[in-house]
Residue, then its C-alpha position, 0 to 999 in steps of 0.5 A: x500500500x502506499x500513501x501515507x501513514x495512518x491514511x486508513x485511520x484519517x479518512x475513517x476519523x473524517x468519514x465518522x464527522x461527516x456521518x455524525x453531521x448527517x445523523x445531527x442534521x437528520x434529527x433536526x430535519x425529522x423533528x422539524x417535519x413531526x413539528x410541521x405536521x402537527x401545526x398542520x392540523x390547526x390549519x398552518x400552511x407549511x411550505x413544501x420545503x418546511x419553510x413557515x409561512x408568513x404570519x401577518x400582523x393586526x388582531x385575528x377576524x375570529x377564533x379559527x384565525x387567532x389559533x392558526x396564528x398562533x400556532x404559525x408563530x410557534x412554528x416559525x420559532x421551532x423552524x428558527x431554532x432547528x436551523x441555528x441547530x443545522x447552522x450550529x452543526x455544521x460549523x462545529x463539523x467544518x471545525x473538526x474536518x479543519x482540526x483534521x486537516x491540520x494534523x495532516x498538512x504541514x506547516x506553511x513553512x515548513x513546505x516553504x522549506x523542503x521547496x527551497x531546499x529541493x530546488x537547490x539540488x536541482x542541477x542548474x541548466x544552461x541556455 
C-alpha cells in the first residue's frame, strides 16, 4: 500500500464527522417535519420545503384565525431554532474536518522549506 501513514485511520476519523453531521442534521430535519405536521392540523400552511409561512400582523377576524396564528408563530420559532441547530452543526463539523486537516498538512513553512531546499539540488541548466 502506499500513501501515507495512518491514511486508513484519517479518512475513517473524517468519514465518522461527516456521518455524525448527517445523523445531527437528520434529527433536526425529522423533528422539524413531526413539528410541521402537527401545526398542520390547526390549519398552518407549511411550505413544501418546511419553510413557515408568513404570519401577518393586526388582531385575528375570529377564533379559527387567532389559533392558526398562533400556532404559525410557534412554528416559525421551532423552524428558527432547528436551523441555528443545522447552522450550529455544521460549523462545529467544518471545525473538526479543519482540526483534521491540520494534523495532516504541514506547516506553511515548513513546505516553504523542503521547496527551497529541493530546488537547490536541482542541477542548474544552461541556455
Amino acid at each position: 500500500m502506499t500513501g501515507m501513514p495512518g491514511q486508513h485511520g484519517l479518512i475513517g476519523r473524517a468519514a465518522g464527522i461527516i456521518s455524525g453531521l448527517a445523523a445531527e442534521l437528520a434529527v433536526i430535519k425529522n423533528a422539524l417535519e413531526e413539528q410541521a405536521y402537527a401545526v398542520s392540523r390547526y390549519g398552518v400552511n407549511i411550505g413544501t420545503d418546511g419553510r413557515p409561512p408568513p404570519v401577518t400582523g393586526g388582531p385575528a377576524a375570529d377564533a379559527a384565525t387567532a389559533s392558526e396564528r398562533y400556532w404559525a408563530l410557534a412554528y416559525r420559532q421551532l423552524y428558527d431554532q432547528a436551523m441555528a441547530a443545522a447552522h450550529q452543526a455544521k460549523q462545529q463539523a467544518t471545525r473538526q474536518l479543519m482540526e483534521l486537516y491540520t494534523t495532516v498538512e504541514p506547516p506553511r513553512q515548513a513546505l516553504d522549506t523542503q521547496t527551497a531546499t529541493s530546488r537547490e539540488s536541482l542541477p542548474m541548466s544552461y541556455p
